[in-house]
C-alpha positions in Angstrom: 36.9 -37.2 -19.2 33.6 -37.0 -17.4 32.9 -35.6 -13.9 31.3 -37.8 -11.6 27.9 -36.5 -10.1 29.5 -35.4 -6.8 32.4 -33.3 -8.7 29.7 -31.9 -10.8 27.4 -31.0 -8.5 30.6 -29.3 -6.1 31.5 -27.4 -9.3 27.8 -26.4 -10.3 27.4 -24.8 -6.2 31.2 -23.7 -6.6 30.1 -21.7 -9.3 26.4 -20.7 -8.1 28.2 -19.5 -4.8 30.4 -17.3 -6.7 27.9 -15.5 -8.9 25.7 -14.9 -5.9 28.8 -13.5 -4.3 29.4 -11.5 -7.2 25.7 -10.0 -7.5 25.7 -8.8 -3.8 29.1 -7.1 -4.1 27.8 -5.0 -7.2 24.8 -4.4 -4.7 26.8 -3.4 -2.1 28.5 -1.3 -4.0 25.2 0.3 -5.8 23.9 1.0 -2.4 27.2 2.2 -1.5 27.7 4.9 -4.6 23.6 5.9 -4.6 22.5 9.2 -2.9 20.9 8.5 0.4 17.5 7.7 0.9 15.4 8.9 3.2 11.6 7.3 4.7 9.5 8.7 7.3 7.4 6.5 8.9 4.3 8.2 10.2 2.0 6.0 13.0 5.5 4.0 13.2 4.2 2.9 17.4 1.4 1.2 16.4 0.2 -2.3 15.4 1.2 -1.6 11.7 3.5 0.8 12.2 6.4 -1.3 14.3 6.4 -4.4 11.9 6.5 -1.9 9.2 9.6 0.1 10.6 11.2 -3.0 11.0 10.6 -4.0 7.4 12.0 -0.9 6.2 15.1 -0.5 8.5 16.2 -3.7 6.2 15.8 -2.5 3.3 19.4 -1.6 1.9 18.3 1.0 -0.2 17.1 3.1 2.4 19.9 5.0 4.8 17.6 7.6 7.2 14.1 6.1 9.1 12.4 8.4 10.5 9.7 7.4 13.2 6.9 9.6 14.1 4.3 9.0 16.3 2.1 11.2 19.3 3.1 8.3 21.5 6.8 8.3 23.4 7.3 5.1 22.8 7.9 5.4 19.9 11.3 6.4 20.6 11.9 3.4 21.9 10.9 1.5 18.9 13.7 3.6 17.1 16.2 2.3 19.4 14.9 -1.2 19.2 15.3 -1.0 15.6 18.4 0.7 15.3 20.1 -2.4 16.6 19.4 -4.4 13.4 22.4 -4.3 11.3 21.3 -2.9 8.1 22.4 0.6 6.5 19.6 2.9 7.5 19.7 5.3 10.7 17.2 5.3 12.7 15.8 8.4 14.5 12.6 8.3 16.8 10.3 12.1 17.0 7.0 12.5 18.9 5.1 15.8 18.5 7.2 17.9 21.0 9.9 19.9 19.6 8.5 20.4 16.3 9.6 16.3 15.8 7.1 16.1 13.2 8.6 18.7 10.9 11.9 16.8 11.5 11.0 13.6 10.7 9.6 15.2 7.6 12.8 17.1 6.7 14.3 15.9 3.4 12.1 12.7 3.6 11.5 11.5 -0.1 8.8 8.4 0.5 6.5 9.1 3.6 4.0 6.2 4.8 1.5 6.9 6.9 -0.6 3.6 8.9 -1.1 6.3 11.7 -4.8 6.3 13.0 -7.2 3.7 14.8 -7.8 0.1 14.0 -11.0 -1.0 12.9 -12.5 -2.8 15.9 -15.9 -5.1 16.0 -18.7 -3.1 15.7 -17.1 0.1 13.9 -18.4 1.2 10.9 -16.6 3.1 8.0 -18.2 6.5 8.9 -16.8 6.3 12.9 -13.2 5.4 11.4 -14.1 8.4 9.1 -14.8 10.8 11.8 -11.4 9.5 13.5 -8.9 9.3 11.0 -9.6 11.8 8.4 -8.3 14.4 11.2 -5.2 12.8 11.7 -4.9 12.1 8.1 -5.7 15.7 7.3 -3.2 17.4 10.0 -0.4 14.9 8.5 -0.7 15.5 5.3 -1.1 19.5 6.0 2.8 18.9 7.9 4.1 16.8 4.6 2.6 20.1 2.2 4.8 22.2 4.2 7.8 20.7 4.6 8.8 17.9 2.0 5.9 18.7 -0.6 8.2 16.5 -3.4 7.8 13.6 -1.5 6.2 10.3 -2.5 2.7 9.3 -0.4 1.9 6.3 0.1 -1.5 5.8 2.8 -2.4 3.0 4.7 -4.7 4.7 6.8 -8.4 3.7 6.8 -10.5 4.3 5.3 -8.2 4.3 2.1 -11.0 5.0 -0.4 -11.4 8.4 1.6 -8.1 9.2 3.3 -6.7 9.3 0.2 -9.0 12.3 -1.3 -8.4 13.9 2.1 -4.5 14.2 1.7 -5.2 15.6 -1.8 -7.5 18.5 -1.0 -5.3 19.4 1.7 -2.1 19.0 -1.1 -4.5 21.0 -3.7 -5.1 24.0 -1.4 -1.5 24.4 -0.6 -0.6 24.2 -4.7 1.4 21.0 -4.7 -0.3 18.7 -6.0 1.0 16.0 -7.8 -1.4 13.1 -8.6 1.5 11.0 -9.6 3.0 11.2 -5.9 -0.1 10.2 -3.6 -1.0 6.6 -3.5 -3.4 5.0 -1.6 -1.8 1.4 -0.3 -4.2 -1.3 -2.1 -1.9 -4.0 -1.6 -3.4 -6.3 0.8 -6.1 -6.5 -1.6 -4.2 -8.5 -4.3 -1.9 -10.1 -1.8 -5.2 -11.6 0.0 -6.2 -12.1 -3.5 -3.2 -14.5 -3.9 -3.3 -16.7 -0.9 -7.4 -17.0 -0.6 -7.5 -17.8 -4.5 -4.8 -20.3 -4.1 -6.4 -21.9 -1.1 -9.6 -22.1 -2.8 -8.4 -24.3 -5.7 -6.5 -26.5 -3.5 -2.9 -25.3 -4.0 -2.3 -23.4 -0.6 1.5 -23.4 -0.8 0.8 -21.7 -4.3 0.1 -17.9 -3.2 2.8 -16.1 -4.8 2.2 -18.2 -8.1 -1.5 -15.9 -9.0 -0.7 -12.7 -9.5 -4.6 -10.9 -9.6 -5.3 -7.5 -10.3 -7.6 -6.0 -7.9 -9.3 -2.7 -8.8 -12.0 -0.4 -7.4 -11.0 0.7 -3.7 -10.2 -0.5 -0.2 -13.7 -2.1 1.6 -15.8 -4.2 1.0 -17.9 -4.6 -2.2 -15.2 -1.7 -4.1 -12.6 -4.2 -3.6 -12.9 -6.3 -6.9 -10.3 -9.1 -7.5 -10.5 -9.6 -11.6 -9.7 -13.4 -11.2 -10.4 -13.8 -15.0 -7.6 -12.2 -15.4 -5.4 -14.2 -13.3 -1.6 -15.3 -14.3 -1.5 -17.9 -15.1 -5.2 -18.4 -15.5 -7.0 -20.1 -12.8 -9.2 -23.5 -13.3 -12.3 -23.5 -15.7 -13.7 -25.5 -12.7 -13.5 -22.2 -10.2 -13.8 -19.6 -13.2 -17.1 -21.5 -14.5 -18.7 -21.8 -10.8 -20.7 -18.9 -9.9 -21.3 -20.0 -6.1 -17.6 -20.8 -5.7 -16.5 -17.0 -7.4 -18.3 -15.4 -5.3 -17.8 -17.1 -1.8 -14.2 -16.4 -2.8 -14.4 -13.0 -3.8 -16.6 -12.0 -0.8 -13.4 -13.6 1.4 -11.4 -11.4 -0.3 -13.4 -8.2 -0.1 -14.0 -9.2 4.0 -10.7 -10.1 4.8 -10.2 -7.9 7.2 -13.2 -8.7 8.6 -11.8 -12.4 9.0 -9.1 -11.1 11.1 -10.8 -8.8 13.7 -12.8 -11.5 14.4 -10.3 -13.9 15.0 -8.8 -11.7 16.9 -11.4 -11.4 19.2 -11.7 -7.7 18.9 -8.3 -7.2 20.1 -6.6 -6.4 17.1 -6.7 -6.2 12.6 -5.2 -7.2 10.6 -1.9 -5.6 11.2 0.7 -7.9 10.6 -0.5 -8.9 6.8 -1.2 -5.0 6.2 2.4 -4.0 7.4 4.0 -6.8 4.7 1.5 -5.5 2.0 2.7 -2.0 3.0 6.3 -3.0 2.8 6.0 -4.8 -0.5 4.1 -1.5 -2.0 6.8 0.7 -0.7 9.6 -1.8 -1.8 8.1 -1.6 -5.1 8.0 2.2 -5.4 11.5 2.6 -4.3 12.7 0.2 -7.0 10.9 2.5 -10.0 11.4 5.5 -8.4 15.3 5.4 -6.9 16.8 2.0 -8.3 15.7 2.4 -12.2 14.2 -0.7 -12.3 11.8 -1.1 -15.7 8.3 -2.4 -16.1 7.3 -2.2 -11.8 3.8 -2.6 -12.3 1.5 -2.3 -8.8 -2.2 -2.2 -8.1 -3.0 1.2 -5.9 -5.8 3.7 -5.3 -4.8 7.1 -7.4 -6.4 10.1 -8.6 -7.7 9.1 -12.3 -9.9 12.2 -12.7 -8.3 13.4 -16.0 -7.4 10.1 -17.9 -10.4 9.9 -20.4 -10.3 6.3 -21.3 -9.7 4.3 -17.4 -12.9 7.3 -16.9 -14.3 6.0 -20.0 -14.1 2.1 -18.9 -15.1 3.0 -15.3 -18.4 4.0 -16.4 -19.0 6.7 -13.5 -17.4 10.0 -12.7 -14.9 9.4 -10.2 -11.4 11.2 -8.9 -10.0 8.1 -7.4 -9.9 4.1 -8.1 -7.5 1.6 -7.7 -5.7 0.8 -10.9 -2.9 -1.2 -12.2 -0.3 1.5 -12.3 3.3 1.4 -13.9 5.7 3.1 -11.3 8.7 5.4 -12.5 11.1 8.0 -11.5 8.4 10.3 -11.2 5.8 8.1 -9.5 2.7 6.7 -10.9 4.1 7.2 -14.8 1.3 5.1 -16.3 -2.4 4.3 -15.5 -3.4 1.1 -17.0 -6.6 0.3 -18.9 -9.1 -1.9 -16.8 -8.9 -4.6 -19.5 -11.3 -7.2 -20.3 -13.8 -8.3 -17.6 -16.0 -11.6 -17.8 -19.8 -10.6 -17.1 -20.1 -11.9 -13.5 -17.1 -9.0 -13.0 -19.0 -6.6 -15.1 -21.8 -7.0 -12.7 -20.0 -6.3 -9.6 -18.5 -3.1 -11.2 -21.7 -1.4 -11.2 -21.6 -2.4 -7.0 -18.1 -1.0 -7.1 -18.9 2.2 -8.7 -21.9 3.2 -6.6 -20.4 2.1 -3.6 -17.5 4.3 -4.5 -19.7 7.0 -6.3 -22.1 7.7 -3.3 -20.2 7.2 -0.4 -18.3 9.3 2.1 -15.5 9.8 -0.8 -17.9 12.1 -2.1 -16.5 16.2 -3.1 -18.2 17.8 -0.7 -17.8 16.2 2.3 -13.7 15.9 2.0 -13.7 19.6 1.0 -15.3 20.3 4.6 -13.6 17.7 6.5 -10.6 20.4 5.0 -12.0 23.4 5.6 -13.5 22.9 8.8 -12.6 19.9 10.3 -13.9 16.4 11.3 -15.8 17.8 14.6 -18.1 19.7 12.2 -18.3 16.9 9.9 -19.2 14.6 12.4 -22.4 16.8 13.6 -23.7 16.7 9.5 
């Protein structure tokens, strides 16, 4: 005998009901039985840093949050937050009473969006001369006391905050390239939503996933649409004009949002769900086991021969397509095949990257002997 429609359709919800039921018991209960997880937020006051605390204080894999900030209110962030009903506990430290090293203590991921914004006018070099101290001082605290811990840097600018945190790491011996990440994701997320809005399916973000390699401004932002899944339209891949008044969105997307802004504010909200969704990411490779997490991010590539090779330029750091692992970044990924309008703009991407305040020298002193004496050069 045959169900009718409405018997089906009770049995078919019935049973999808039950199986979701099912899958978040055995969560809950993986969540329950894994060791505790720990985050420190660093910056956790600020525009990126409250919509990113929130983020994390739902994420059921994580059971201490840590908020650090110079500013006091950031304890009351931490109580805000700790009203959300979600497993992790969450603890508030400024800088008196040593409440950076405690935020620190046992902390296996630390994110750091502490620093400035990028307001109208400001160039790369004046959030240089702001950022790389603060970026420098945090990371010296994080080489000290949790030096095993996963790094993941939203500060800007990325393409040299990143370096900075890894001379600092190198002078105190630990090191490990495979930990330190600098947070891309906006890049391919932008990517996404602007490459979906420019072929007239704005609903359809999520859909095109992009790989976007170089760094983290401007021109060294390069979204390799050719290799889009699923591919995108001969009529947008085929159209010089329209490639690059899409990819120059992308690259100036944060641009886009200071100015609507109106100077009072970036692009904070979009950077703390990129954040999130890199850290969510990392957590699931590194502490849930979870197979083939494959993420775009700016890492040291110094000694792989062959992403050097394909590069085309000496350089320590680029964003790659990395696979993400127990250990961290397990698995630098090969460039892959570029069509000749991307070829072109790798050679902008490279000197960009090659000559600019990335550069050896001038991270080594920003180490040595601070951004004060930098700033004079």
């Amino acid at each position: 005998m045959l169900m009718s429609d409405d018997r089906c359709s009770g049995a078919l919800l019935t049973l999808t009901t039950s199986t979701l039921l099912h899958q978040h018991q055995l969560q809950l209960l993986y969540f329950t039985n894994m060791p505790g997880l720990k985050v420190a937020l660093l910056g956790a006051a600020g525009g990126i840093g409250q919509p990113l605390a929130l983020l994390l204080k739902q994420n059921p894999a994580v059971t201490e949050l840590a908020l650090f900030d110079v500013v006091p209110v950031v304890k009351g962030v931490a109580a805000d937050i700790s009203h959300v009903d979600s497993p992790a506990v969450t603890t508030g430290y400024t800088k008196d009473d040593d409440g950076l090293k405690h935020a620190l203590k046992d902390a296996q991921v630390v994110v750091i969006p502490a620093g400035v914004p990028r307001k109208p006018g400001m160039t790369r070099d004046d959030l240089f001369n702001i950022n790389a101290g603060i970026v420098r001082d945090l990371a010296t605290a994080i080489a000290e006391v949790c030096p095993q811990a996963f790094v993941c840097i939203i500060s800007n600018p990325v393409n040299s905050t990143v370096p900075i945190a890894a001379e600092v790491f190198k002078n105190a011996n630990v090191f490990d390239p495979k930990r330190v990440f600098g947070v891309t994701t906006l890049d391919v997320v932008r990517s996404s939503t602007m490459t979906a809005q420019a072929i007239g399916e704005p609903t359809h973000g999520p859909k095109y996933k992009i790989p976007v390699i170089g760094g983290h401004s401007g021109v060294t932002i390069l979204p390799l649409l050719s290799q889009s899944e699923p591919a995108l339209p001969s009529s947008l891949l085929n159209d010089q004009d329209k490639l690059s008044k899409l990819i120059t969105r992308i690259q100036q997307g944060g641009d886009e949002v200071v100015q609507a802004k109106a100077g009072a504010g970036s692009a904070t909200l979009s950077m703390a769900y990129a954040g999130y969704k890199f850290v969510e990411r990392l957590i699931e490779a590194a502490f849930k086991g979870k197979k083939g997490v494959i993420e775009p991010t700016y890492v040291y590539v110094k000694d792989d021969a062959k992403l050097q090779k394909e590069i085309g330029t000496p350089l320590d750091f680029f964003a790659v397509r990395v696979e993400l692992g127990p250990n961290g970044a397990e698995k630098l990924l090969p460039l892959g095949s570029m069509s000749e309008f991307e070829k072109g703009l790798m050679k902008a991407v490279t000197g960009e990257l090659g000559g600019s305040i990335t550069s050896e020298l001038r991270v080594v002193l920003v180490v040595a002997e601070g951004v004060e004496f930098i700033s004079k050069l």
